[in-house]
C-alpha positions as CSV (number, residue, x, y, z in Angstrom):
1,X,0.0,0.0,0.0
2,X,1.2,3.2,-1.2
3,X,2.2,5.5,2.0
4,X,0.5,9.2,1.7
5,X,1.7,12.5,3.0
6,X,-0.6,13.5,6.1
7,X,-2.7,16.6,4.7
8,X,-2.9,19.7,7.0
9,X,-6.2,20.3,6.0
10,X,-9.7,18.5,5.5
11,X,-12.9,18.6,3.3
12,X,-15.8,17.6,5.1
13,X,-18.6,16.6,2.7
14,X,-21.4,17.2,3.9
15,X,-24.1,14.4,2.4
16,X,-26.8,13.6,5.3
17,X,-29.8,15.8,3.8
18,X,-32.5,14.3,2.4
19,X,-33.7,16.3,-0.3
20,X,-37.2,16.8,-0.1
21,X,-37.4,19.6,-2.9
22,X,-35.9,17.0,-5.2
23,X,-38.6,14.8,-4.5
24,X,-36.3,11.6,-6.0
25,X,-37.5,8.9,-3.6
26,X,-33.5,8.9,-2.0
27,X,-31.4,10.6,0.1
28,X,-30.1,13.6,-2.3
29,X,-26.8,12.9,-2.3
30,X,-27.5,9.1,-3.6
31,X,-29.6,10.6,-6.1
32,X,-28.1,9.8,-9.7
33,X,-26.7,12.6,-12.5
34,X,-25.9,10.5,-14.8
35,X,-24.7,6.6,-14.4
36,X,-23.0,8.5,-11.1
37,X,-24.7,10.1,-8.3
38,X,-25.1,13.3,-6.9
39,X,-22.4,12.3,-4.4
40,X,-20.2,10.8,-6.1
41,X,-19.4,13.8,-8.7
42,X,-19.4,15.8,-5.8
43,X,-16.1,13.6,-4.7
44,X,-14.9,13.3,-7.8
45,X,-14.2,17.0,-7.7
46,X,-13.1,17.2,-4.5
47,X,-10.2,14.3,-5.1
48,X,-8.9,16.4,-8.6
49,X,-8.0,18.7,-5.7
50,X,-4.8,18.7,-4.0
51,X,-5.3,15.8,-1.0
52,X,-6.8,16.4,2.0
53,X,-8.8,14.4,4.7
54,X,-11.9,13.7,3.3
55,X,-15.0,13.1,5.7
56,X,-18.4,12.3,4.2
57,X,-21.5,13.1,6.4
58,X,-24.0,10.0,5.6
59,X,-27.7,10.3,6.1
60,X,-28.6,7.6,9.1
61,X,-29.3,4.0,7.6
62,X,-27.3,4.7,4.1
63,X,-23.5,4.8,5.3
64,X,-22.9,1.8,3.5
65,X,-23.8,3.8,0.4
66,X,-21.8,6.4,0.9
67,X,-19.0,4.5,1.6
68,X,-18.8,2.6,-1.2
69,X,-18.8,5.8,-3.1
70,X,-16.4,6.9,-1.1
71,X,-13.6,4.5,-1.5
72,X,-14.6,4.0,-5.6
73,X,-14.0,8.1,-5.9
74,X,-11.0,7.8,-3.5
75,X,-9.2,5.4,-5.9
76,X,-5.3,5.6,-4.3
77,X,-6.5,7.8,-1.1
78,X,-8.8,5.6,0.3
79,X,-6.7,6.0,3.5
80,X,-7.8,10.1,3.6
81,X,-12.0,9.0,3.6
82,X,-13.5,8.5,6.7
83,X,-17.3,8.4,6.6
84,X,-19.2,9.6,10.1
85,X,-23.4,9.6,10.3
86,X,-24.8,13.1,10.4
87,X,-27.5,14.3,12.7
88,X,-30.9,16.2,12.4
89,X,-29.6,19.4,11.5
90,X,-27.0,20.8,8.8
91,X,-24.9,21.9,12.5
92,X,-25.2,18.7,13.9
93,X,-23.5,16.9,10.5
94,X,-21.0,19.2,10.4
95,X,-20.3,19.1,14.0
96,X,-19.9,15.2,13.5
97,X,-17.6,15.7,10.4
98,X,-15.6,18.0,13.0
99,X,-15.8,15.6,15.5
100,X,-13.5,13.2,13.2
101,X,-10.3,15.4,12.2
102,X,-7.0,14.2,12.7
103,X,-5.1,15.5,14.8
104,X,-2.7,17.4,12.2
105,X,-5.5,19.4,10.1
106,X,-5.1,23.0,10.6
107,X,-8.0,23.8,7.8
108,X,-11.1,23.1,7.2
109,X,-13.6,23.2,4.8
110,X,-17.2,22.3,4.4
111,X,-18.6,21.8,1.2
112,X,-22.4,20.8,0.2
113,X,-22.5,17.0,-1.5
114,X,-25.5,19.1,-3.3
115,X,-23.0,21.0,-5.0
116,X,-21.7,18.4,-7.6
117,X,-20.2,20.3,-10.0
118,X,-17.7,22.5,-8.5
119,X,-14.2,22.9,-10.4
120,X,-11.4,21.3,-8.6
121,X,-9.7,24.6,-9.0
122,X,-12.1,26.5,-6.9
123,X,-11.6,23.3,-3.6
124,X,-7.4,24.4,-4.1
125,X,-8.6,28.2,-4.2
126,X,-10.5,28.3,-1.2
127,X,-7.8,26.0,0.9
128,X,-4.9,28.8,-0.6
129,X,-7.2,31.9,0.5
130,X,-7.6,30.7,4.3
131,X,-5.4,32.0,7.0
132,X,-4.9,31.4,10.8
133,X,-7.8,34.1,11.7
134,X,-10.0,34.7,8.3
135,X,-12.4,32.7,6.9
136,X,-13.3,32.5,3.3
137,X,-16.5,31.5,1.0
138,X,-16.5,31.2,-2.9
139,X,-19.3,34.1,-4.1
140,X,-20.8,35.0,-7.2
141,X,-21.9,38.8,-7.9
142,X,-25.9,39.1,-7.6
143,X,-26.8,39.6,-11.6
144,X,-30.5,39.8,-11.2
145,X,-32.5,42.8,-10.5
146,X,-33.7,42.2,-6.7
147,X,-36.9,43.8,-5.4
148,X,-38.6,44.0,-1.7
149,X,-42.1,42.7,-1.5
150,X,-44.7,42.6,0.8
151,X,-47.2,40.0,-0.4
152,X,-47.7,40.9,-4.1
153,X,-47.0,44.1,-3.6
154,X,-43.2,45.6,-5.1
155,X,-42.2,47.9,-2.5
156,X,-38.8,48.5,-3.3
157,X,-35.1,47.8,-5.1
158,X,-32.4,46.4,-3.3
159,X,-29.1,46.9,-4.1
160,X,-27.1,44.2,-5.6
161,X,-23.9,45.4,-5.2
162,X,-23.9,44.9,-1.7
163,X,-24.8,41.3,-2.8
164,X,-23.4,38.0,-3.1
165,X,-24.7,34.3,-4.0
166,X,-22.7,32.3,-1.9
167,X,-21.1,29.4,-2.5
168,X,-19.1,26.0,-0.6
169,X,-16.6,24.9,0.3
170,X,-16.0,27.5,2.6
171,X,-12.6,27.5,4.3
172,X,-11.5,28.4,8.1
173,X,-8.9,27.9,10.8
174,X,-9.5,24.5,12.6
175,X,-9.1,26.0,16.2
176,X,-11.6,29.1,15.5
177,X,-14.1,26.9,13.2
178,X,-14.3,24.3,16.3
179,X,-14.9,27.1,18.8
180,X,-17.9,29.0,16.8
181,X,-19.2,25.8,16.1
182,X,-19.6,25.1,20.3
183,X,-20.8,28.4,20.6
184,X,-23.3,28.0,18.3
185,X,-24.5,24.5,19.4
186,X,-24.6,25.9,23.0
187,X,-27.1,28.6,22.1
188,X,-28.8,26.3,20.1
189,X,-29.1,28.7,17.1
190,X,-29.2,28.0,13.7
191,X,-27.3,29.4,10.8
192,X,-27.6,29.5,7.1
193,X,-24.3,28.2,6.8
194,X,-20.8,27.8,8.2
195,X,-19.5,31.5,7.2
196,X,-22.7,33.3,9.1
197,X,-21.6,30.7,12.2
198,X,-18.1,31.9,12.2
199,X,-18.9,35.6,11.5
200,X,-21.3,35.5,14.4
201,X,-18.6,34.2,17.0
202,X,-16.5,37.7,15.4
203,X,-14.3,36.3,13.3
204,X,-13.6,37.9,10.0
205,X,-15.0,36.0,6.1
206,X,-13.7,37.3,3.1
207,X,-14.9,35.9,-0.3
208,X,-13.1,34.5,-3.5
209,X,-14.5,34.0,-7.2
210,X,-16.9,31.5,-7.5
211,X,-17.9,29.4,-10.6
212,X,-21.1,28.7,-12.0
213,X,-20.8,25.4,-12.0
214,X,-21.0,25.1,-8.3
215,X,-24.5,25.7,-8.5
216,X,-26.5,23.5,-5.7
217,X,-29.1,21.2,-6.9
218,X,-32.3,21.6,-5.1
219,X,-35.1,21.1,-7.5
220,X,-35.9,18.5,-10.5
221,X,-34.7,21.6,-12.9
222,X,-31.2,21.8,-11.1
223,X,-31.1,17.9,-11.7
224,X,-31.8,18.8,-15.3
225,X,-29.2,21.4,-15.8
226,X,-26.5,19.4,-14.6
227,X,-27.5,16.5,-16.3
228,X,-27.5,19.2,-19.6
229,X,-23.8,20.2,-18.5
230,X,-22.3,16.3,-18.2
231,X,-23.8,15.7,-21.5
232,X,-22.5,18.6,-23.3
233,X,-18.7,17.7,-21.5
234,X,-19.0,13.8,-22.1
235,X,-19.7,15.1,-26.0
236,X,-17.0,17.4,-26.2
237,X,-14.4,14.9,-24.5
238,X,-16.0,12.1,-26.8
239,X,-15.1,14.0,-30.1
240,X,-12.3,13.2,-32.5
241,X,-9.2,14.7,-31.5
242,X,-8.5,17.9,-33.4
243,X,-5.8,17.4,-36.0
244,X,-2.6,18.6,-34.5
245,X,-0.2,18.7,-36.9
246,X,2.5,16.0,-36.2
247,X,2.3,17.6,-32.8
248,X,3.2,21.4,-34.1
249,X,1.8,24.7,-32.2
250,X,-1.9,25.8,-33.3
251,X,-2.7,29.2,-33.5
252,X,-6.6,30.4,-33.1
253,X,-7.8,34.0,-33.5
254,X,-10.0,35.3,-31.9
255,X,-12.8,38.4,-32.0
256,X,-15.4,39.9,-29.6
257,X,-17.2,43.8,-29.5
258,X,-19.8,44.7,-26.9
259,X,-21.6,48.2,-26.8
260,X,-21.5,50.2,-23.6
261,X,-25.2,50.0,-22.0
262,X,-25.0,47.3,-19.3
263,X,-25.9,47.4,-15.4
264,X,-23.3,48.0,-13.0
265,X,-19.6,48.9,-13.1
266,X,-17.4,48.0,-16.3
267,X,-15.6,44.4,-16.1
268,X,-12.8,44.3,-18.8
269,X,-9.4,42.4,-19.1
270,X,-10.7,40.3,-16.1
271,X,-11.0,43.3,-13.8
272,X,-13.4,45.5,-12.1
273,X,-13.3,49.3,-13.5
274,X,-15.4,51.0,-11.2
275,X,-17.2,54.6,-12.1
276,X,-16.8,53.0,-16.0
277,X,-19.9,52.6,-18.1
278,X,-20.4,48.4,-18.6
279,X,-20.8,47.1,-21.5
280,X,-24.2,45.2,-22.4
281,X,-24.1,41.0,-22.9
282,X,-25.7,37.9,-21.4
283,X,-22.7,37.7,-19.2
284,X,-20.6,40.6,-17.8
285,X,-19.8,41.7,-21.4
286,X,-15.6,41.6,-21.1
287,X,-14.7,41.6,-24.4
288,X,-11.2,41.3,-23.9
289,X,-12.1,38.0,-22.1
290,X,-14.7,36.3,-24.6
291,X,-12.0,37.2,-27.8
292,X,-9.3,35.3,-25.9
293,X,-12.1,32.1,-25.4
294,X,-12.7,32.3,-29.2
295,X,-9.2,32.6,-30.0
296,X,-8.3,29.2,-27.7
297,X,-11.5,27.2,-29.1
298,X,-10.7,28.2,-32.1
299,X,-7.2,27.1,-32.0
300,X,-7.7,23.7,-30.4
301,X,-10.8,23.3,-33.0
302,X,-13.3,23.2,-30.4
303,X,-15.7,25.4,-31.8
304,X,-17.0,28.8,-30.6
305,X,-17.8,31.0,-27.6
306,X,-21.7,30.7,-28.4
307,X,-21.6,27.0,-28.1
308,X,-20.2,26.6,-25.1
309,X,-21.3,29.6,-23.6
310,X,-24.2,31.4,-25.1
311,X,-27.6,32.4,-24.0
312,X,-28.3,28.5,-24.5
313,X,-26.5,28.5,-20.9
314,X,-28.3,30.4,-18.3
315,X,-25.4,29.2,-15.6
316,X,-22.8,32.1,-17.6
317,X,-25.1,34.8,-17.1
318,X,-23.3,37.2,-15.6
319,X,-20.4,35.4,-15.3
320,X,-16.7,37.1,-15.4
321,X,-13.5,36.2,-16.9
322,X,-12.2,33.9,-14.5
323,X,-15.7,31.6,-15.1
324,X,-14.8,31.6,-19.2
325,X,-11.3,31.3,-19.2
326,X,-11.2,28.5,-16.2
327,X,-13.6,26.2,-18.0
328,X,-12.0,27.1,-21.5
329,X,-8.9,25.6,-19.9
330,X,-10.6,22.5,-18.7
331,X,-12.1,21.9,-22.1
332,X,-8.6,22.4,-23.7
333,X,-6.9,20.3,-21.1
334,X,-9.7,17.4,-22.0
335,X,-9.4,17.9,-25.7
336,X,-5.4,17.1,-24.6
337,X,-4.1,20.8,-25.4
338,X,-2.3,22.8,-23.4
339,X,-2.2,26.7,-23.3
340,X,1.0,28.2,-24.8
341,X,0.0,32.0,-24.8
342,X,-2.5,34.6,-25.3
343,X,-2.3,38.0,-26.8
344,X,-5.3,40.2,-26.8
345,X,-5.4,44.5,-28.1
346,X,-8.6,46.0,-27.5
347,X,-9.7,49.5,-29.3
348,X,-11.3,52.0,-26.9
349,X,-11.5,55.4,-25.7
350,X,-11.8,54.0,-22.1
351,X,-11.0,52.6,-19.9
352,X,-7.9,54.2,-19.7
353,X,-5.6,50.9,-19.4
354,X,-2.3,51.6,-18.9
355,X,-1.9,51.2,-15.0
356,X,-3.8,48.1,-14.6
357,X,-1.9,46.3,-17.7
358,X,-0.1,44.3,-15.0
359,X,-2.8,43.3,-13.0
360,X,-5.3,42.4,-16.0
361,X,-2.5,40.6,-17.1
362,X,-2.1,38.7,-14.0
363,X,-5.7,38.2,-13.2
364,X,-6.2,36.5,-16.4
365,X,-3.0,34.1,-16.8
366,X,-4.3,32.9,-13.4
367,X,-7.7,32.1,-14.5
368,X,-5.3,29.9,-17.6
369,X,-3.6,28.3,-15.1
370,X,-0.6,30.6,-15.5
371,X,-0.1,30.7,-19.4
372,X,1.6,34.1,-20.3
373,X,-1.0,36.8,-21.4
374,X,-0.6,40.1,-22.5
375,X,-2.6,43.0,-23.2
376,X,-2.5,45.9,-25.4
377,X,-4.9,49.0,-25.7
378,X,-5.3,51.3,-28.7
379,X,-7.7,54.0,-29.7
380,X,-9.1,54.8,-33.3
381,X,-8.3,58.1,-33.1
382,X,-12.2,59.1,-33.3
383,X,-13.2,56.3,-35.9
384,X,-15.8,54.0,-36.0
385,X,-18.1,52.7,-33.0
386,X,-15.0,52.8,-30.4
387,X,-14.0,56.1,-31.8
388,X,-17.2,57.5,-30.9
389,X,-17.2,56.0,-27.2
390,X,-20.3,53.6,-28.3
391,X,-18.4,50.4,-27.2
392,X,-15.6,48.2,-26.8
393,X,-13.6,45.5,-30.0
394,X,-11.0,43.7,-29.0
395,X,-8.8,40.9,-31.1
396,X,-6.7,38.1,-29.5
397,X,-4.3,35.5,-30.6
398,X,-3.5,32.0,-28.8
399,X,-1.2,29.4,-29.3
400,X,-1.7,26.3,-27.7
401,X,0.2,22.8,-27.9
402,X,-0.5,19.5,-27.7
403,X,-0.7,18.6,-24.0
404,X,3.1,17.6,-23.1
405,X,4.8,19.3,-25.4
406,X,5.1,22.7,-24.3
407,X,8.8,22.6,-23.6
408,X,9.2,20.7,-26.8
């Protein structure tokens, strides 16, 4: 038996509820996507991620279940699973998933078994984001426009900006998690999840990117739309390989214009521009982002922006860059390309670009797994629809490689 390093942090899963809105005839988590349940994608994604203890919080009568998923997801780290029966309440499972760390984990995260689909790269974010006194949840902006009601009447806006959707795992310090979680078990009040329970003993949250794919099934139409979303990857990683060449770099182009006219601040290159007009588009409208998608489909032949993207996919609305470009890596990487570069000029008379060059350019090799990018801004010296401030064109060029032979 192969010997593993002893992680310093854990994942508890947490698996025990039984999924009443589904209305499946199981326990949620046993409930299947695809030939695979709910579960069991769940800890597929969470052993991509870099190792770590992995607890699994069983409804009561089906631990036998979820162990055997367990140990088939856990392949060569069977020893890291350890699978505890969870209690009555969301607090009482976690508190039992708690109850079993070893003795070395100085991390912890909880993460919803409800949550299937969540990247591997957001688990290793969340685990990189925590420190010995903050907490930290994944978030997505609030892209819908939000009202107050009072039974059918609309009595007011709220603001979104001061919003965020939430997502798991969520991340904190062992010794401060363990604490607020006896506090709140002692009062016997209940929380909407582990990052109100820790703010409420006074510790401090902070939030990270989240992906739309770490959406949380709850209904028959969330079972749909992730049954849509492993269809759509099993065709895509089913295809013919694109013809490579002999193994030779592929270049792919890409283009992408937006008109100023969207809600909210500008997002371009990846970033945040705030006092900036947006620009208008079924996600957060950053050209500079969707040209460098088109540019890497298009060089790995793996079609276009719109098909793997478009309005035909309600979980990219309002989306940012680090959504696009992450899953446009994953699709490369399954297609077996990797990412050599990316260069991108958009024309515009704003934003003006040149002090954030860096940090675009950092922000958006990070969401390629650190593939050089780099960014250039012109203007059209008053021609056309960016001369005349109406919007935003941008071109990009990628090179990618088949995977293992970037250093060739």
């Amino acid at each position: 038996m192969t010997m593993l390093p002893v992680p310093d942090t854990a994942i508890i899963v947490v698996a025990a509820g039984s999924g009443t809105r589904l209305d499946a005839g199981a326990p949620k988590a046993l409930v299947g996507i695809d030939s695979r349940s709910i579960l069991r994608h769940a800890l597929d994604g969470v052993f991509a991620a870099a190792p770590a203890q992995v607890i699994v919080v069983a409804p009561a009568g089906f631990e036998g279940d979820v162990e055997t998923e367990a140990r088939e997801a856990a392949g060569d780290r069977v020893d890291l699973v350890r699978v505890v029966t969870g209690g009555s309440t969301r607090q009482q499972s976690v508190s039992a998933g708690l109850a079993a760390l070893w003795g070395d984990i100085a991390t912890v995260l909880v993460h919803d078994a409800a949550r299937a689909l969540t990247p591997p790269a957001q688990i290793d974010a969340v685990v990189a984001a925590v420190t010995s006194e903050v907490g930290v949840i994944p978030a997505l902006p609030v892209v819908d426009t939000l009202k107050r009601v009072d039974g059918d009447a609309v009595i007011g806006a709220v603001d979104r900006s001061e919003l965020a959707a939430a997502q798991t795992p969520q991340g904190f310090p062992r010794a401060l998690l363990e604490s607020a979680y006896a506090a709140a078990l002692s009062s016997r009040v209940e929380y909407t999840d582990d990052a109100a329970l820790f703010a409420a003993a006074g510790h401090l949250v902070r939030h990270i990117d989240g992906s739309a794919r770490a959406f949380k099934i709850t209904t028959p139409s969330d079972l749909e739309r992730a049954r849509h979303l492993l269809a759509e990857a099993a065709e895509v990683h089913s295809a013919p390989a694109p013809h490579t060449r002999g193994g030779l770099p592929l270049i792919g182009i890409g283009t992408d214009v937006h008109a100023f006219g969207g809600e909210g601040d500008l997002w371009l290159a990846g970033l945040e521009w705030p006092g900036e007009p947006a620009l208008s588009g079924h996600s957060d409208g950053d050209a500079v982002a969707h040209a460098i998608v088109d540019a890497l489909l298009g060089a790995a032949g793996l079609g276009d922006i719109g098909q793997h993207f478009g309005t035909a996919h309600p979980e990219y609305a309002g989306a940012h860059a680090a959504v696009f470009l992450a899953r446009t890596r994953q699709l490369l990487s399954e297609a077996g390309f990797a990412i050599g570069n990316v260069s991108a000029q958009f024309q515009g008379n704003r934003p003006r670009f040149s002090a954030r060059r860096a940090e675009a350019e950092e922000a958006l090799s990070a969401a390629l797994g650190g593939a050089p990018v780099s960014i250039t801004a012109t203007t059209t010296d008053g021609l056309g629809f960016p001369g005349r401030g109406e919007g935003i064109s941008v071109t990009a060029v990628a090179l990618v490689v088949p995977d293992g032979s970037r250093n060739m």
